[in-house]
C-alpha positions in Angstrom: -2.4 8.7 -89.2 -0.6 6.6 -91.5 -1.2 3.4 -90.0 -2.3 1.7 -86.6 0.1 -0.5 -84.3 -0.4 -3.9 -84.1 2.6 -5.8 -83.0 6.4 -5.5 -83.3 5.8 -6.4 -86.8 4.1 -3.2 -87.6 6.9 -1.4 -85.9 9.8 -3.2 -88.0 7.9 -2.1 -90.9 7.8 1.2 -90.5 9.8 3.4 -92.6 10.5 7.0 -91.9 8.4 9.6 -94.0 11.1 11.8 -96.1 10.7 14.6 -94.1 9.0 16.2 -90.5 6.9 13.1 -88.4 4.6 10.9 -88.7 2.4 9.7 -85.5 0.9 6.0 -85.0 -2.1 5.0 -82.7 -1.0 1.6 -80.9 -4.6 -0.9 -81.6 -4.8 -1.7 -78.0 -4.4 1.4 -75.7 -5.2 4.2 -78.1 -3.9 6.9 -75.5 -0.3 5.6 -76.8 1.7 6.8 -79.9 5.0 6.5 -81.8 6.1 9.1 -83.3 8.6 9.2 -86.0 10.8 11.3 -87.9 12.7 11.7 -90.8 16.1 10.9 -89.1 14.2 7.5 -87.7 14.1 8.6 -84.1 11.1 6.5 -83.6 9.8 8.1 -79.3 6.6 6.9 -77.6 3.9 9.4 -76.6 0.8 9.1 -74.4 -1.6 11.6 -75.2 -4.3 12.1 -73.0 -6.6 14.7 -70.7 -5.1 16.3 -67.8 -8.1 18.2 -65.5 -9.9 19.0 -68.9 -6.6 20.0 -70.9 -4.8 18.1 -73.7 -1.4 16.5 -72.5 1.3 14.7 -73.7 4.6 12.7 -72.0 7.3 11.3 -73.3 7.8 7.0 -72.7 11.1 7.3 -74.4 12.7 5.9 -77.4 11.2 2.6 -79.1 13.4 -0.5 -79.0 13.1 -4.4 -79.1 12.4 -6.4 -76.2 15.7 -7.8 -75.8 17.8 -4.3 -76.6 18.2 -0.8 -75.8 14.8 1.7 -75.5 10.9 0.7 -74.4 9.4 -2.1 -76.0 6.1 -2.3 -77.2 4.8 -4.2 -74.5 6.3 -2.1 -71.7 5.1 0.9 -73.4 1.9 -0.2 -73.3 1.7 -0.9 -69.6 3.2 2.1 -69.4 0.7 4.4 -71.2 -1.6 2.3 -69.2 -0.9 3.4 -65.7 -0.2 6.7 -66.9 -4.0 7.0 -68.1 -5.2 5.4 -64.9 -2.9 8.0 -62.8 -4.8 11.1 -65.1 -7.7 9.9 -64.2 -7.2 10.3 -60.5 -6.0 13.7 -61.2 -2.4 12.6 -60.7 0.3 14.1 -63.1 2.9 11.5 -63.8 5.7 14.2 -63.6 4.6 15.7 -60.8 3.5 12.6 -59.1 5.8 12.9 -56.0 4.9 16.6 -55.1 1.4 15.9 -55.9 1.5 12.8 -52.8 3.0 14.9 -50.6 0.3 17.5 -51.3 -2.5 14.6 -51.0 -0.6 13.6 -47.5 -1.4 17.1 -46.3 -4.8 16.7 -46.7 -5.6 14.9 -43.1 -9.3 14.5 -42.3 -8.7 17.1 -39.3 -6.8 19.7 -42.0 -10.3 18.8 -44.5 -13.1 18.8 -42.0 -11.7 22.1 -40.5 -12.1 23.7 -44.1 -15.3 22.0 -44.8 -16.8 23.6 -41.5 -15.3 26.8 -42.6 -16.2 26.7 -46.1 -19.8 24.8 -46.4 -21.3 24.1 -43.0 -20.5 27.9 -41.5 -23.1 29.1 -44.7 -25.7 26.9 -42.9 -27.8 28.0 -39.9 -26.4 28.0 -36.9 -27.8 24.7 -35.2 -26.9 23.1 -38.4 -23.4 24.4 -38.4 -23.1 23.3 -34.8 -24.3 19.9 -35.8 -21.9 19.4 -38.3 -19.0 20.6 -35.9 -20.0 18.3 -33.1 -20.3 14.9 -35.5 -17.4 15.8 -37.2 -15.3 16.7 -34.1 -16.6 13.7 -32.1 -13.7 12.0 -29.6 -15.0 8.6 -32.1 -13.5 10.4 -34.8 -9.8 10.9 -33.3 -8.0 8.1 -35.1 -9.1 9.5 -38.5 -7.4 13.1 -37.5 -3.9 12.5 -39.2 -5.0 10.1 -41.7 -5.0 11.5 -45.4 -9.1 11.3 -46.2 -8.2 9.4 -49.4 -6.7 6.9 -46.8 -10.4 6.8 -45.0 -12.3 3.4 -46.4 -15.3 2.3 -46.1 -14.9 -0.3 -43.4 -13.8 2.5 -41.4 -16.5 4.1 -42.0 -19.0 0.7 -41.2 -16.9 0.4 -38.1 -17.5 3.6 -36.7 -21.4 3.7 -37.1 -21.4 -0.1 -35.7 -19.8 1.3 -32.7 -22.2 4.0 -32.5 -25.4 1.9 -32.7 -24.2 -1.4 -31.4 -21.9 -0.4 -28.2 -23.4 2.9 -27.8 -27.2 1.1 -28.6 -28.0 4.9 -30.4 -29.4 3.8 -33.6 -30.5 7.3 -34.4 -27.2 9.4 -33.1 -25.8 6.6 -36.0 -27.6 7.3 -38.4 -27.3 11.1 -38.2 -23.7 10.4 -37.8 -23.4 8.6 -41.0 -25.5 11.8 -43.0 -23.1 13.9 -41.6 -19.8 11.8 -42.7 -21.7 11.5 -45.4 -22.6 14.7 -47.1 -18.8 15.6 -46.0 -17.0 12.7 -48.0 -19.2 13.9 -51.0 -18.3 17.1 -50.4 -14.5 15.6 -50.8 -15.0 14.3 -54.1 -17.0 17.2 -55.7 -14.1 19.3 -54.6 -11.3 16.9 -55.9 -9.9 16.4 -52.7 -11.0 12.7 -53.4 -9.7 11.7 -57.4 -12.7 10.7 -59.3 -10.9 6.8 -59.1 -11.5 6.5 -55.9 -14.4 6.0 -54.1 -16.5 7.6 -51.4 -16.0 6.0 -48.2 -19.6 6.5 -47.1 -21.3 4.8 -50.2 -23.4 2.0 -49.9 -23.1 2.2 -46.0 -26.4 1.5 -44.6 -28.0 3.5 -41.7 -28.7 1.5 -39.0 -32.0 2.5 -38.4 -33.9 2.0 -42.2 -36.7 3.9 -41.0 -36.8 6.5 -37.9 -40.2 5.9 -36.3 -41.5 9.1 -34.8 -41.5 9.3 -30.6 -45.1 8.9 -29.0 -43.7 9.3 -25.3 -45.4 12.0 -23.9 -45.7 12.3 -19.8 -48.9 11.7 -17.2 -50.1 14.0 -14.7 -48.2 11.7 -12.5 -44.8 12.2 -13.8 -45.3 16.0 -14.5 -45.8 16.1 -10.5 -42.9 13.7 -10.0 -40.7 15.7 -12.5 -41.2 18.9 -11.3 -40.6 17.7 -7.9 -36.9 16.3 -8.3 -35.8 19.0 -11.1 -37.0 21.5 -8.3 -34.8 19.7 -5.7 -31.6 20.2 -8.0 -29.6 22.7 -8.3 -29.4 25.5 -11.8 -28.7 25.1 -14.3 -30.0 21.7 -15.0 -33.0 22.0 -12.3 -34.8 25.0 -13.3 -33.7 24.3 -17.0 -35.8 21.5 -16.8 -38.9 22.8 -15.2 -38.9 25.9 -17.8 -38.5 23.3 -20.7 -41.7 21.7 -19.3 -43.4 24.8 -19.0 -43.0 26.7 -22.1 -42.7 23.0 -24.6 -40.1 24.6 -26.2 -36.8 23.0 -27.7 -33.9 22.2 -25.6 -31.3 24.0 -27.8 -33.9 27.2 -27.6 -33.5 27.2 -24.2 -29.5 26.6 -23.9 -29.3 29.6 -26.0 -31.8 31.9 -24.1 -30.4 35.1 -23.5 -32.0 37.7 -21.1 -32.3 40.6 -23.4 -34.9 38.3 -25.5 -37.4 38.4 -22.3 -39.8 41.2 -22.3 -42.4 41.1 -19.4 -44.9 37.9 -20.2 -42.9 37.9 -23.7 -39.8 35.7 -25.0 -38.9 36.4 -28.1 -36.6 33.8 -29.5 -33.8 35.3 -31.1 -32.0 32.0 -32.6 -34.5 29.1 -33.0 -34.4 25.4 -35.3 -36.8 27.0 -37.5 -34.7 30.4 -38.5 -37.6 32.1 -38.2 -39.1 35.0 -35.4 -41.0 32.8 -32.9 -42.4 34.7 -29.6 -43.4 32.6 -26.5 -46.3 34.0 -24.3 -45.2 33.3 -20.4 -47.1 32.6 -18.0 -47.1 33.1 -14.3 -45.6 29.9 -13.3 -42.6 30.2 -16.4 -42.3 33.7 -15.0 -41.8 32.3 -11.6 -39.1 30.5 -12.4 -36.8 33.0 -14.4 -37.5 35.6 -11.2 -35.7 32.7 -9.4 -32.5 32.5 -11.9 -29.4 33.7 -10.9 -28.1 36.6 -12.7 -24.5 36.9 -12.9 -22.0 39.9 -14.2 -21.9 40.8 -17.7 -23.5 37.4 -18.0 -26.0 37.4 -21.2 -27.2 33.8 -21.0 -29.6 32.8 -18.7 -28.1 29.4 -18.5 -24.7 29.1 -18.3 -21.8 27.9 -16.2 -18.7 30.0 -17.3 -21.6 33.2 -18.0 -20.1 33.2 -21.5 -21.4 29.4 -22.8 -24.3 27.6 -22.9 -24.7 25.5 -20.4 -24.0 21.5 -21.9 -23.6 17.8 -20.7 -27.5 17.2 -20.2 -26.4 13.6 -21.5 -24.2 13.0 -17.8 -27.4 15.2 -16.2 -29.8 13.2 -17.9 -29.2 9.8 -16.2 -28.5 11.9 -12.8 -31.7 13.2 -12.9 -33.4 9.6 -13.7 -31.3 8.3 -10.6 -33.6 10.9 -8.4 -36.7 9.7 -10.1 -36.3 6.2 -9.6 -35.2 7.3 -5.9 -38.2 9.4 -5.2 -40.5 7.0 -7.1 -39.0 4.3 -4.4 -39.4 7.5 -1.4 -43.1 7.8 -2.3 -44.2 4.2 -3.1 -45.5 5.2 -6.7 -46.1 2.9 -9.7 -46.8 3.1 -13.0 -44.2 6.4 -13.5 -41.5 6.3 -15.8 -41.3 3.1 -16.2 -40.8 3.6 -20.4 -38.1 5.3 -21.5 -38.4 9.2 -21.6 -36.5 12.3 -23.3 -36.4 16.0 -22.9 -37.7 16.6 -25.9 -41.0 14.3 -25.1 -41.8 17.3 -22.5 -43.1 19.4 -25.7 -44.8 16.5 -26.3 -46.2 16.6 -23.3 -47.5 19.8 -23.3 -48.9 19.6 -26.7 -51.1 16.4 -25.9 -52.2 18.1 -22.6 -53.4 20.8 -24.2 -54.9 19.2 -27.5 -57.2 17.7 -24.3 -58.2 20.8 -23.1 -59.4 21.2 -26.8 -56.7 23.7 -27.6 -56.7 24.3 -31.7 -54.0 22.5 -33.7 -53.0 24.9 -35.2 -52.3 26.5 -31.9 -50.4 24.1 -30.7 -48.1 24.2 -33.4 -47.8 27.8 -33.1 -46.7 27.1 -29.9 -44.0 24.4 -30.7 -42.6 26.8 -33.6 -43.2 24.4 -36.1 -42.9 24.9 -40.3 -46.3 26.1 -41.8 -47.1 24.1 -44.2 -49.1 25.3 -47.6 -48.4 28.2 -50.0 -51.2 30.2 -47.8 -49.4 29.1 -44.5 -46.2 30.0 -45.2 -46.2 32.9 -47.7 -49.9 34.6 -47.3 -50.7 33.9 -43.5 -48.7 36.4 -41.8 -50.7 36.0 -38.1 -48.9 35.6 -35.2 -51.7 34.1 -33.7 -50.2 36.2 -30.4 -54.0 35.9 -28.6 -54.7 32.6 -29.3 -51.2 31.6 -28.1 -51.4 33.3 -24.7 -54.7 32.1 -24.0 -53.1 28.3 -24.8 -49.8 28.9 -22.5 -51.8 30.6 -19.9 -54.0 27.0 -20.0 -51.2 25.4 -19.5 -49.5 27.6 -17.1 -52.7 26.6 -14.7 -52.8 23.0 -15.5 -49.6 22.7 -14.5 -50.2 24.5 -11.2 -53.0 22.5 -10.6 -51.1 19.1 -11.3 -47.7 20.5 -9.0 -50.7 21.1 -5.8 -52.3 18.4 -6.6 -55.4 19.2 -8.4 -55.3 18.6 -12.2 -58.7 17.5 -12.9 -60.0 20.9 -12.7 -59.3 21.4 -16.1 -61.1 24.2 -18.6 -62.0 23.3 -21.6 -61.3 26.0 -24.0 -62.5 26.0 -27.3 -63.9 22.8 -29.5 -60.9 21.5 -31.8 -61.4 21.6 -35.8 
């Protein structure tokens, strides 16, 4: 480099070399150049990186300010946006089809290739947990807006809505984790330039810290529950009372299919866990799938079309508190249900229950399909614990029995706990 740009006075200066080109670096934005030949044709240049390549584009042909050509100022404006456009992963010349491109890129047209593309590799719950946040009817304004369009207040204004109008400070905060991981997945992919920012960072989840449930039911509102859900009709009515009496997750059962029940055996064939999980029935849970309706060709046990799960236990949910509160009122009871209660809190139900019959832990967790934890847990210990898992279930099988007639206290008390 012969010399370095300063001002128009280093330009006026400039002689041409006596044969080929010489190039100049301008002082201020060093991604712009001059370069000049023997003929004089002085041309601006900005050189730069273009996705991890060398490029170069032309500015045009030096002049002063007030005549013909780019001046020195205007080329370095110029080279200045044109760095700031590379950056983003815009090329100046192809700037126009690279917008419409960009347009093309809605949030439905993204999220429908990130489900297909990264969340279908996941398990099947998560998969269907990424499909449902990111399909939710909150999300419908966002559909044919370009995600690069998507800003953060959107996204602070969507998860206020959720946890302040909706009052679901958890559904919010899984919400965000889900917008989330799928904005990030945006900008590792390029579909977000690497100037622009992720809507979703430095957004807050509404709840800081999730505080684990301790709601778990009384004899009482075992009788009271199993009462009403045996008033209603299936699906939601007997869904309910096997829920209760095998503990086990709501999405295990909505995905129950016949050919996984073997005599006093269910053998969960898709479960949170991944993992093979097999439920010892009892008599009672028995009972109640004798009692189900089987319908044509129909491989669910809970279904309304015989071809998918059975869903809205949100809407059935507050139906079947409405009967509660009614029967509560119908047999002058107090002291039932009056905190706020989930399905899942019936596996917590049945694993406090138990844990007072002095049913082992480690039982119990058997029961509820949860991770082993420990190298010897989860790699060495290959026991089904398939005894000790009858003999709990069978416990509880008779407890409840006793609590639905009326007689809980006559309770067994197993084995000492560790």
């Amino acid at each position: 480099m012969a010399a370095t740009i300063k001002s128009d006075a280093t330009l006026r200066a400039i002689k041409p070399p006596a044969s080929g080109r010489v190039f100049y670096r301008d002082q201020r934005v060093p991604s712009l150049q001059l370069q000049v030949t023997s003929r004089g044709t002085m041309t601006w240049y900005v050189v730069a990186k273009f996705q991890g390549k060398a490029a170069r584009f032309n500015l045009g042909h030096y002049g002063q300010a007030s005549g013909a050509g780019v001046s020195l100022e205007d080329a370095r404006e110029a080279a200045q946006v044109h760095a700031e456009k590379l950056r983003a992963g815009i090329h100046p010349h192809r700037e126009q089809e690279d917008a419409e491109v960009r347009r093309k890129d809605t949030f439905a047209a993204v999220r429908d290739r990130f489900l297909r593309v990264y969340a279908a590799k996941k398990k099947p719950r998560t998969h269907v947990a990424y499909k449902q946040a990111l399909e939710s009817k909150r999300l419908q304004a966002w559909e044919q807006k370009p995600v690069y369009e998507i800003t953060r207040k959107d996204v602070i204004d969507l998860i206020d809505q959720i946890a302040e109008q909706d009052e679901k400070l958890i559904m919010a905060n899984r919400q965000l984790a889900y917008l989330r991981k799928f904005f990030n997945w945006c900008a590792e992919k390029g579909i977000l330039a690497e100037s622009e920012s992720v809507p979703t960072d430095r957004v807050k989840p509404p709840l800081a810290k999730e505080q684990p449930r301790t709601r778990w039911l009384s004899v009482a509102e075992i009788k009271l529950l199993w009462e009403v859900a045996g008033g209603q009709d299936y699906p939601f009515g007997p869904f309910v009372q096997l829920m209760l009496a095998t503990g086990q997750r709501r999405d295990e059962l909505v995905n129950m299919q016949w050919v996984d029940v073997d005599g006093d055996r269910w053998t969960q064939s898709d479960n949170k866990g991944g993992r093979a999980h097999i439920v010892p029935l009892h008599p009672l849970a028995k009972g109640i799938l004798a009692d189900l309706p089987r319908f044509k060709n129909a491989t669910l046990l809970f279904s309304t079309t015989t071809t998918t799960p059975v869903s809205g236990f949100s809407k059935y949910k507050k139906r079947l508190d409405k009967a509660i509160a009614a029967a509560k009122v119908q047999h002058k009871l107090e002291g039932v249900f009056d905190a706020h209660w989930t399905l899942h809190d019936l596996r917590r139900t049945m694993t406090t229950h138990l844990r007072q019959m002095r049913i082992d832990r480690d039982v119990c967790s058997r029961l509820l399909n949860h991770a082993p934890k420990g190298i010897t847990a989860k790699v060495y210990d290959q026991w089904e614990m398939l005894d000790e898992k009858t003999e709990a279930m069978n416990a509880w099988g008779s407890f409840l029995e006793r609590t639905i007639n009326g007689n809980p206290d006559n309770v067994v008390k197993l084995r000492t706990s560790k």
